[in-house]
N, C-alpha and C positions, 0 to 999 in steps of 0.2 A: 383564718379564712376570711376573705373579703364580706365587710357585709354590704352589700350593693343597694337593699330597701335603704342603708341607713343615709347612704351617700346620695342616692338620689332624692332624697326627703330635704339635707343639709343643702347638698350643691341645687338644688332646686330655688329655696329661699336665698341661697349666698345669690346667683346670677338674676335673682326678681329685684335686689335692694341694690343691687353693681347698675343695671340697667333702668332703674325706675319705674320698675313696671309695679302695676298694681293687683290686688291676689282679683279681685274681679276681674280686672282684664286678660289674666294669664290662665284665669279658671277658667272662661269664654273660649279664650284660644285653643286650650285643648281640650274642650267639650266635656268638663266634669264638672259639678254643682260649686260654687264657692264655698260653700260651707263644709265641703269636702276636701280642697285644696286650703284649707285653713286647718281641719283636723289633720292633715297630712304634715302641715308643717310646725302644728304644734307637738308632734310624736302621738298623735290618737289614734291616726291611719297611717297603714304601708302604700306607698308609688309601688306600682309593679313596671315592671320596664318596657313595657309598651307605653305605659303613661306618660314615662321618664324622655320617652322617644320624642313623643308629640313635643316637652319640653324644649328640646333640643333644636328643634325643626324651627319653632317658634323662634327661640334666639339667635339660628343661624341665619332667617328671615331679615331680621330688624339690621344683624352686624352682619355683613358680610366676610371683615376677618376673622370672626369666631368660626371655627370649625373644631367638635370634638369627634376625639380618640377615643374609640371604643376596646383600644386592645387591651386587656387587662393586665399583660406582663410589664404595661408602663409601671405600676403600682411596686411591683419587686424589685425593677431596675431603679426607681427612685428611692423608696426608700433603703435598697443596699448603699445609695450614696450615705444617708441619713446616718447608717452606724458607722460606716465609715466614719464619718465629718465628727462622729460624738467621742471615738476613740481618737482621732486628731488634736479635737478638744482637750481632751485627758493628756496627751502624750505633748501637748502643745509643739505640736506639727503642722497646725493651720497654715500655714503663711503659701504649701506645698500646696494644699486639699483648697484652697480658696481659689488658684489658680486652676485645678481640673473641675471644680464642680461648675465654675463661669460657665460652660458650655452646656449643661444642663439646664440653668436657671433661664436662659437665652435662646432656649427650642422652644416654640410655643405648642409644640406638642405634646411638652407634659405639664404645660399649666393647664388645656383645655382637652382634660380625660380624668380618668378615675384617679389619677395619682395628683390633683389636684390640693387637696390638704397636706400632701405629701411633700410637694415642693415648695409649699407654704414653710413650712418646720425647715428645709433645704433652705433655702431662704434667708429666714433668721439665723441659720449657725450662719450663714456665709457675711449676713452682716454682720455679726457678733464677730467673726473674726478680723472684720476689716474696722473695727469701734466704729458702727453703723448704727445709732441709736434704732431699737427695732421694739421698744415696749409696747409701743400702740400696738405694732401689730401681733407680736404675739396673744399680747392679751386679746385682742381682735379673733384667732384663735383659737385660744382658748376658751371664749365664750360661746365660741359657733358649735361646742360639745360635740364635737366629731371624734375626736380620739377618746376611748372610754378605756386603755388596757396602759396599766399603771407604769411601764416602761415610759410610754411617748409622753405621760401628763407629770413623770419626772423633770425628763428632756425640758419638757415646756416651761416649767413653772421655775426648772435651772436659769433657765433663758432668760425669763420673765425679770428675775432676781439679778444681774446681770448685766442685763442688756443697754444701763446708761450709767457712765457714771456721773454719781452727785450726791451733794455735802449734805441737801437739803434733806432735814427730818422727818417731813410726811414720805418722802420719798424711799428714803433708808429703810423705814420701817413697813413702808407698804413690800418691798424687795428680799428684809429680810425673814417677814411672813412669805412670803412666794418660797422662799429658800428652804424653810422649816416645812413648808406643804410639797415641794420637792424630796428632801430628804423621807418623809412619810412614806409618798410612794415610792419609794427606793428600799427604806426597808423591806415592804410588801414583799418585793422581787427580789432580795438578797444580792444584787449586784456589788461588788466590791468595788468592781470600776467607778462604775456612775458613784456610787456612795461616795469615794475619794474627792471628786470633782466636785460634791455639790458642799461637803464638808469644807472644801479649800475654798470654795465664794462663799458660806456664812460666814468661816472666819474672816475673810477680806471685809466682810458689811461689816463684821462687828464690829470690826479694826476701824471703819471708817467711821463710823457710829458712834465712837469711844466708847464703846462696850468689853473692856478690852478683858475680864476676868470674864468674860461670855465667851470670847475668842479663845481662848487656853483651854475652856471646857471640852474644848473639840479637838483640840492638837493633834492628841495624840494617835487619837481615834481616826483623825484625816492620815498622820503620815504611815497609819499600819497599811490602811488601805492604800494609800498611793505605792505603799514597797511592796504588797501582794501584787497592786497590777503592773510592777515593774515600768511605772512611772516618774521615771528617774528627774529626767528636766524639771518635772512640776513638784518633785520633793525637796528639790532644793532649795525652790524658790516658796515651798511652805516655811521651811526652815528659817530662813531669813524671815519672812513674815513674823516666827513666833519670837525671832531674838527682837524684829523691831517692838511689839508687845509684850515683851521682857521690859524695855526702855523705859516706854510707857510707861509701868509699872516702878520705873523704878528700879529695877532689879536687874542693875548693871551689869551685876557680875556674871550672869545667867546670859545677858545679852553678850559679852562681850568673849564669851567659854565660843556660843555658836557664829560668833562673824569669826574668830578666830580656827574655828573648824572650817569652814565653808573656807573661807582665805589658803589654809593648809591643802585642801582636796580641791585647790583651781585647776591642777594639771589633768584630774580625774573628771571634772564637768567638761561636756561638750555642749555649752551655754552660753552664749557670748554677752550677754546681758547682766546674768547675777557677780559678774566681776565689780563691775563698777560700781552696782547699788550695793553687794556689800560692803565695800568701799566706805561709802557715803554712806550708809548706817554707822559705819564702825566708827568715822569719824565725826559725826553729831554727837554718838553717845560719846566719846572721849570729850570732845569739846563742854558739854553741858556739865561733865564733872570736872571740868579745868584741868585736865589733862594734854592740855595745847599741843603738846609736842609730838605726844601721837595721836592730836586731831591732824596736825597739819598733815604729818608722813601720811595717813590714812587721804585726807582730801588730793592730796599730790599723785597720790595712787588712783585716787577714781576719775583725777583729769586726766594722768598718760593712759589709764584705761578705759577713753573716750567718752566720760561722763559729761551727757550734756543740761544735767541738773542744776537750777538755777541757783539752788539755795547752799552748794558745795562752796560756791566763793561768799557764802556766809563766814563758815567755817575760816575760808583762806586770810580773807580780810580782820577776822576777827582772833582768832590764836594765835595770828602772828603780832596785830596790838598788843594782845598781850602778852607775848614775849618780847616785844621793844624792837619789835622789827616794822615798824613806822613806812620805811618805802617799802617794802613788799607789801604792805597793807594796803597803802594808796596804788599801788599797781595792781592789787588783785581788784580792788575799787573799779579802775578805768577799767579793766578787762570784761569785770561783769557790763559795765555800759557798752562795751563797744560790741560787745556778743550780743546783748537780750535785746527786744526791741520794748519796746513800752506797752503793757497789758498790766491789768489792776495785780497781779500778784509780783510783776517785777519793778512796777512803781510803789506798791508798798516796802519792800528791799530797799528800796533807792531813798526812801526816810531814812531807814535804820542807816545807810552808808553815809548821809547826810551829817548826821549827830555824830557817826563815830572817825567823819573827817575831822568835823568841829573839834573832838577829843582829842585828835592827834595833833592840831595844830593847836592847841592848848586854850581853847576857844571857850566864849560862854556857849552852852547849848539853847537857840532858840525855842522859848518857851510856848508858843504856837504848837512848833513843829512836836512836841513833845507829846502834848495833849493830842494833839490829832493822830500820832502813831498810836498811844495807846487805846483812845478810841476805838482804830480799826483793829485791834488783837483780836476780836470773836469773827470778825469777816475770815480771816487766814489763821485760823485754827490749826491747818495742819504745814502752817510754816513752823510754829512752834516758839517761833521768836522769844515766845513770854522767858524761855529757859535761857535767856542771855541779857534780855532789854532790862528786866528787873533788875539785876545784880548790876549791872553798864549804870542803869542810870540812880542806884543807891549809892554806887561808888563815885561815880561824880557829882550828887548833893553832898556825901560827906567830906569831897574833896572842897567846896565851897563852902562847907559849914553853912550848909541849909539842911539840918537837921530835921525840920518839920517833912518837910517834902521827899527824906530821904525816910524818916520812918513810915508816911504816910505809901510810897511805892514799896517797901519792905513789908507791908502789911498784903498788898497786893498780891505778892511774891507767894508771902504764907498760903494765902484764898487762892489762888490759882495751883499749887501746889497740892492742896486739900483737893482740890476739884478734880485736878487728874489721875488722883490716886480714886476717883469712886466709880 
């Protein structure tokens, strides 16, 4: 049931702080003590809706485009969009539902009525679907305590957890606390659905976090739920998820059982996306164990199946060096330059292609350029580089019988090795 005191007490302060009015002068304007339109907005005292009216009067006064919607069934039509957009979410169907809700978000007749928080939450899944950075405002939202019933401050705090991506650590962990306070109220209300979906974004933060014995904690328990809600597209690409955290870990074998399944059941996905990235998972992990031959078949796989991943002609360039295929090395080299344009993650790439022309043409390796690649290996953490560069550049100190430098990067190898396994 609508609570009407609550909305006009929130939407009350939300249009006095939009406008810049001040609680003295909005308390004048509609003839009640300030010190009453103060307990009102601190939750001391109820707005009854005459009061709420005067409100109203007053802000359609100052704006002339404000005009509110008194009709209450805005509130059901909007939020039916709302589960809609949450079940799209899950079934990752948005691409469809971001297209019909456009028309919603762009009436101004349900931003200015009681569905007003409503299409706020509308909103945010619609940026969320379109990668529309929307943290502020959810959180903006969330703060205004207008949703009290443990479904929407799931939704929210899904959202919240979500809604940007980034490397950065205060940020990871402000998101994946939002996630864990999602999932809380999720249990509350025993939804399988929501619970699947909010499970599949902590494991994504954990993953991203290198929390990655964090992320497995949850696997399982994400892919029951996504098969109860007969959320096929988003199980697969859980799937992938836990074999790329397999990797991680190490535990190849484990990863390379599930790209080899997902590979086998490509005729059964109607998914045009998880081809290629499993692909390019399958071929990283093969390449990292020197498996070249089927890194390369696997990379060759995720370019005819449209991958426009940058880090796949790592793979190309590099499994075929070493297998002694020297021009297809330098051709997959020119290929990645003539595709990528220049951003810090493809000019970091273009060091490592640098050194490993050098190699191929039997080159010394510029000692500069050495130090400054490995420098940058914490900025591009999840290029991963370290699982090639180490062993590349031990085996070319022990090819010059510079021993010092070759133990000294071998020790490197070990500590970064240690670190990804914790």
């Amino acid at each position: 049931m609508f609570d009407y005191s609550r909305f006009y007490r929130i939407y009350t302060q939300h249009l006095r702080k939009y406008y810049e009015v001040s609680q003295q002068n909005l308390a004048k304007a509609i003839q009640i003590p300030n010190s009453s339109l103060s307990k009102i907005e601190a939750g001391k005292q109820e707005m009854d809706e005459k009061t709420f009216k005067k409100v109203i009067v007053f802000f359609e006064k100052i704006d002339e485009d404000f005009r509110f919607s008194f009709d209450p069934d805005l509130v059901e039509e909007v939020e039916s969009w709302n589960r809609k957009s949450v079940h799209a979410f899950l079934m990752m169907t948005y691409e469809s539902m971001a297209y019909e809700i456009k028309p919603i978000l762009d009436n101004s007749k349900y931003l200015h009525s009681f569905a007003y928080f409503h299409i706020q939450l509308l909103q945010g899944l619609y940026d969320n679907f379109l990668d529309i950075d929307c943290m502020e405002q959810i959180k903006e939202l969330i703060d205004s305590d207008y949703f009290q019933d443990h479904y929407h401050l799931a939704v929210l705090y899904d959202l919240y957890g979500v809604s940007i991506y980034s490397m950065d650590k205060k940020v990871l962990k402000t998101q994946i606390q939002a996630l864990h306070t999602a999932l809380s109220y999720c249990n509350s209300i025993d939804s399988q659905n929501l619970k699947g979906l909010i499970l599949y974004h902590l494991i994504l933060k954990q993953k991203i976090a290198g929390n990655f014995t964090a992320s497995l904690e949850h696997s399982d328990e994400c892919e029951h739920n996504l098969q109860k809600a007969g959320a096929y597209r988003r199980l697969i690409h859980a799937k992938l998820n836990k074999g790329n955290i397999y990797a991680e870990l190490h535990l190849y074998t484990l990863a390379e059982k599930l790209y080899r399944e997902l590979e086998l059941s490509q005729s059964q996905i109607d998914e045009k996306n998880i081809r290629p990235r499993t692909y390019e998972s399958y071929s990283w992990c093969s390449l990292i164990q020197e498996n070249n031959e089927i890194a390369l078949l696997q990379a060759k796989k995720a370019k005819k199946a449209g991958s426009k991943f940058t880090d796949i002609y790592i793979t190309l360039a590099y499994a075929n060096y070493k297998l002694g295929n020297l021009e297809e090395a330098r051709q997959s080299i020119l290929e990645f330059r003539a595709l990528f344009s220049s951003s810090p993650r493809t000019d970091f790439i273009q060091q490592f292609f640098v050194l490993l022309e050098k190699r191929i043409e039997n080159k010394l390796l510029p000692a500069l350029l050495i130090e400054r690649l490995l420098n940058q290996l914490p900025d591009f953490r999840d290029v991963e580089l370290e699982m090639i560069l180490y062993p590349f550049l031990t085996e070319y100190y022990r090819s010059i019988e510079d021993y010092k430098n070759a133990s000294m990067i071998q020790a490197c190898w070990i500590q970064y090795l240690q670190f990804s396994q914790t």
